[in-house]
C-alpha atoms as a printed R data frame, in Angstrom:
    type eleno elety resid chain resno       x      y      z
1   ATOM     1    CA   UNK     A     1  -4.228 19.012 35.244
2   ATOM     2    CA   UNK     A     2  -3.518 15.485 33.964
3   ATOM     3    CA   UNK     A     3  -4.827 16.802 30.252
4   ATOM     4    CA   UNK     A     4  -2.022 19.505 30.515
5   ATOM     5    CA   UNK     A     5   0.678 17.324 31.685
6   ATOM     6    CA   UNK     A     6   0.297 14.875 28.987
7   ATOM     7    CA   UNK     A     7  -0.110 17.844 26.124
8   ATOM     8    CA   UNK     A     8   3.689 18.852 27.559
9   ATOM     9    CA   UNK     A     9   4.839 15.589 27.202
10  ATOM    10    CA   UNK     A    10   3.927 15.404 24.211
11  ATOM    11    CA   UNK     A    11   4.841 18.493 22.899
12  ATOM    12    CA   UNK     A    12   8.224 18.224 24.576
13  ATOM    13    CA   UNK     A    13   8.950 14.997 22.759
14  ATOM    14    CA   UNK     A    14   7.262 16.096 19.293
15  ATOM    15    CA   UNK     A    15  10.035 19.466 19.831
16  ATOM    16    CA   UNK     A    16  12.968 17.641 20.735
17  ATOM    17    CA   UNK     A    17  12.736 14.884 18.337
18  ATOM    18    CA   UNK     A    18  12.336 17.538 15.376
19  ATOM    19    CA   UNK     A    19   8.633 17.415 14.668
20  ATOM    20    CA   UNK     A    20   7.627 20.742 12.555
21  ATOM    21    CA   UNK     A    21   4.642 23.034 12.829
22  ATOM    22    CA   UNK     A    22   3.262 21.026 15.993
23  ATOM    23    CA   UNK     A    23  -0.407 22.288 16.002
24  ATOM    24    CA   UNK     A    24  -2.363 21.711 19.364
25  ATOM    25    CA   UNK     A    25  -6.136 21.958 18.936
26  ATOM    26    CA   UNK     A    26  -8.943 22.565 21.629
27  ATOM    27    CA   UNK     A    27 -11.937 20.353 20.188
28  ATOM    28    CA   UNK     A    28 -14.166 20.438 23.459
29  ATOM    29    CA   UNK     A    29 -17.405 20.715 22.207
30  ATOM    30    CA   UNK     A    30 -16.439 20.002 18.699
31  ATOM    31    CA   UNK     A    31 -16.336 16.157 19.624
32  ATOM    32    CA   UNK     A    32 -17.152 13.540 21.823
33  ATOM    33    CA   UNK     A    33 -13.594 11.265 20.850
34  ATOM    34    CA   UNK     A    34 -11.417 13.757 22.349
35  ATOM    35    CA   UNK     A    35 -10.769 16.540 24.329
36  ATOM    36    CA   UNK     A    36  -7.041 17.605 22.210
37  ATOM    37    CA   UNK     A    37  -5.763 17.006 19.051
38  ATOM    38    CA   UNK     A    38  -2.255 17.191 18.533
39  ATOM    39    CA   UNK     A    39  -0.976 17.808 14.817
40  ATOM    40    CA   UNK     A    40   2.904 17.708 13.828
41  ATOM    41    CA   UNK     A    41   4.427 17.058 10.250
42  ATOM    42    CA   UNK     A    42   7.084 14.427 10.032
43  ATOM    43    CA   UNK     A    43   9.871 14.752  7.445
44  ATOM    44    CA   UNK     A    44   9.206 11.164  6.095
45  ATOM    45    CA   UNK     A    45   6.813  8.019  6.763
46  ATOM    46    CA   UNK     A    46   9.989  7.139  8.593
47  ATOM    47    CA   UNK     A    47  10.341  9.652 10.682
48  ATOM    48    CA   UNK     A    48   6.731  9.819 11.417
49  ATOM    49    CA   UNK     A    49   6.535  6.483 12.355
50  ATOM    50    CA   UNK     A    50   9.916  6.642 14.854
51  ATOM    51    CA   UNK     A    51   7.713 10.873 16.319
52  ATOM    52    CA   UNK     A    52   4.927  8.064 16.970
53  ATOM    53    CA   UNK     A    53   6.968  5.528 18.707
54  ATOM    54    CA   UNK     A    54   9.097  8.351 20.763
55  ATOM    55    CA   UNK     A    55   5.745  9.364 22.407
56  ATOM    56    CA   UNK     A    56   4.022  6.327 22.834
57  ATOM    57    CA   UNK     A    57   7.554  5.578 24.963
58  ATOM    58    CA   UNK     A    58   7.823  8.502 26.886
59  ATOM    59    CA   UNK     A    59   4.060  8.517 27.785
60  ATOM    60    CA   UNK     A    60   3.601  5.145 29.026
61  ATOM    61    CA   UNK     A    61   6.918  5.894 31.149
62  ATOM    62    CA   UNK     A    62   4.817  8.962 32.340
63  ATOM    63    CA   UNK     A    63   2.173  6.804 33.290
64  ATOM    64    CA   UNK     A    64  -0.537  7.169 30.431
65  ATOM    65    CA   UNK     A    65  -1.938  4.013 28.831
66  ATOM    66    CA   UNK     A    66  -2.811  4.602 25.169
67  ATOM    67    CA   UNK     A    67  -5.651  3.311 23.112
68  ATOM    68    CA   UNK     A    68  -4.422  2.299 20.168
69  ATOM    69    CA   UNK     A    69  -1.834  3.232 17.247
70  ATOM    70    CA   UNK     A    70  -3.106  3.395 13.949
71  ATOM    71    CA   UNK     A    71  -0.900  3.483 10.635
72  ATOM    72    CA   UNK     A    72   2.497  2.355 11.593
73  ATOM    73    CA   UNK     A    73   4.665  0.835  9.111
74  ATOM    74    CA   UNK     A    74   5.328  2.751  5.916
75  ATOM    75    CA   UNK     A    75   2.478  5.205  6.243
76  ATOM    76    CA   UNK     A    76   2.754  8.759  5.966
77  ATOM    77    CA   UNK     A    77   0.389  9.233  8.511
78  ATOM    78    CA   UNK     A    78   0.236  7.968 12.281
79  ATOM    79    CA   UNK     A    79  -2.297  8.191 14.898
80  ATOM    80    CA   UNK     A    80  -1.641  7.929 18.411
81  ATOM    81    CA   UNK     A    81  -5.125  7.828 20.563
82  ATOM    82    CA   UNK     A    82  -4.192  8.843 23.960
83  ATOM    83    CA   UNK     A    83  -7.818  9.470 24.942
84  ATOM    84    CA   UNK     A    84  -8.216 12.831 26.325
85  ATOM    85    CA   UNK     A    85  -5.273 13.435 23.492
86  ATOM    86    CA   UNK     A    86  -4.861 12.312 20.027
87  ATOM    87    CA   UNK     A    87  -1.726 12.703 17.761
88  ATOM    88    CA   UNK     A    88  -1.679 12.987 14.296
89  ATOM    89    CA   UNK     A    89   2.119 12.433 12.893
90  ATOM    90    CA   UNK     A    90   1.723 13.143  9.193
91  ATOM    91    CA   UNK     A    91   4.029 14.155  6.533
92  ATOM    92    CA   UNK     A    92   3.978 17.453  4.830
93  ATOM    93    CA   UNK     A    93   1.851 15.969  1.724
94  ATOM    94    CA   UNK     A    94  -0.418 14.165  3.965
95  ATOM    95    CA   UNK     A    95  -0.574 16.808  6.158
96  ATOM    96    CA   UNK     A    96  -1.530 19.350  3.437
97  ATOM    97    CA   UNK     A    97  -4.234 17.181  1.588
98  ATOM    98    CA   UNK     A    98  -6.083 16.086  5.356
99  ATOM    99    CA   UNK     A    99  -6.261 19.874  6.249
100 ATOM   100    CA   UNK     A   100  -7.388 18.712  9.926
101 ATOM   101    CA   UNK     A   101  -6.622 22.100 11.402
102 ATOM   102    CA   UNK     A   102  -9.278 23.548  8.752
103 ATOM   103    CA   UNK     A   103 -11.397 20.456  9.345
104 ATOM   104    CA   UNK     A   104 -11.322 21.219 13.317
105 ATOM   105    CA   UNK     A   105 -11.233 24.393 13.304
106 ATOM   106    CA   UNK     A   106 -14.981 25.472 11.737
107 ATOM   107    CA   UNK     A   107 -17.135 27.484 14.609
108 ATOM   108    CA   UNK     A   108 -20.325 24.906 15.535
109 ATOM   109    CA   UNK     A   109 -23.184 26.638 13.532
110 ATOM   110    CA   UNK     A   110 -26.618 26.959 15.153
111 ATOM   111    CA   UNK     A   111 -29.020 24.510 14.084
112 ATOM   112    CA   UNK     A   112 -31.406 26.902 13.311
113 ATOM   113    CA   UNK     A   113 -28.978 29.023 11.088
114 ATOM   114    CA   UNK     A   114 -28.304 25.713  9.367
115 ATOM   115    CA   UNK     A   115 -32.387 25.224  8.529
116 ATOM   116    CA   UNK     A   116 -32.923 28.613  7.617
117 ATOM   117    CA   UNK     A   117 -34.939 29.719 10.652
């Protein structure tokens, strides 16, 4: 229930402060880094960077430690690593050329199939 509670705050925040096309993805058994990955395009490096800040705020208020921030400070894309949760602010360009939902979103192939047994 924690996992959900911190994906609303998130969301919440990401909605409010004008984040666009906020993308959650399920990546349970995709990875072993995280459980959620949040996507949401900023409408500059700037506004990225203040998305970023908003929910590393309000989650710490809500009583979630993050990991680390990566990519503050005239990037155009941020990471937040929440743990269970990690948020990728990006800009629309950044956003595009990454294609993490593509990336994250391939089916795990058999082994097998991938041999040619």
């Amino acid at each position: 229930m924690q996992i959900k509670e911190l994906l609303k705050i998130i969301e919440n925040v990401l909605d409010e402060r004008k984040g666009q096309n906020i993308a959650i993805l399920d990546v349970i058994g995709k990875t072993s880094i995280t459980d959620y990955m949040i996507i949401v395009t900023a409408t500059s490096e700037r506004h990225a960077n203040a998305l970023a800040e908003y929910v590393l705020v309000q989650v710490k208020e809500n009583g979630f430690s993050p990991l680390g921030v990566e990519g503050q400070k005239g990037s155009d894309w941020v990471l937040l690593d929440l743990g269970d949760v990690i948020l990728h602010v990006m800009t629309a360009q950044a956003r595009d050329f990454y294609q993490l939902e593509k990336l994250w979103s391939v089916e795990r192939t058999d082994e097998s199939e991938v041999l040619g047994e």
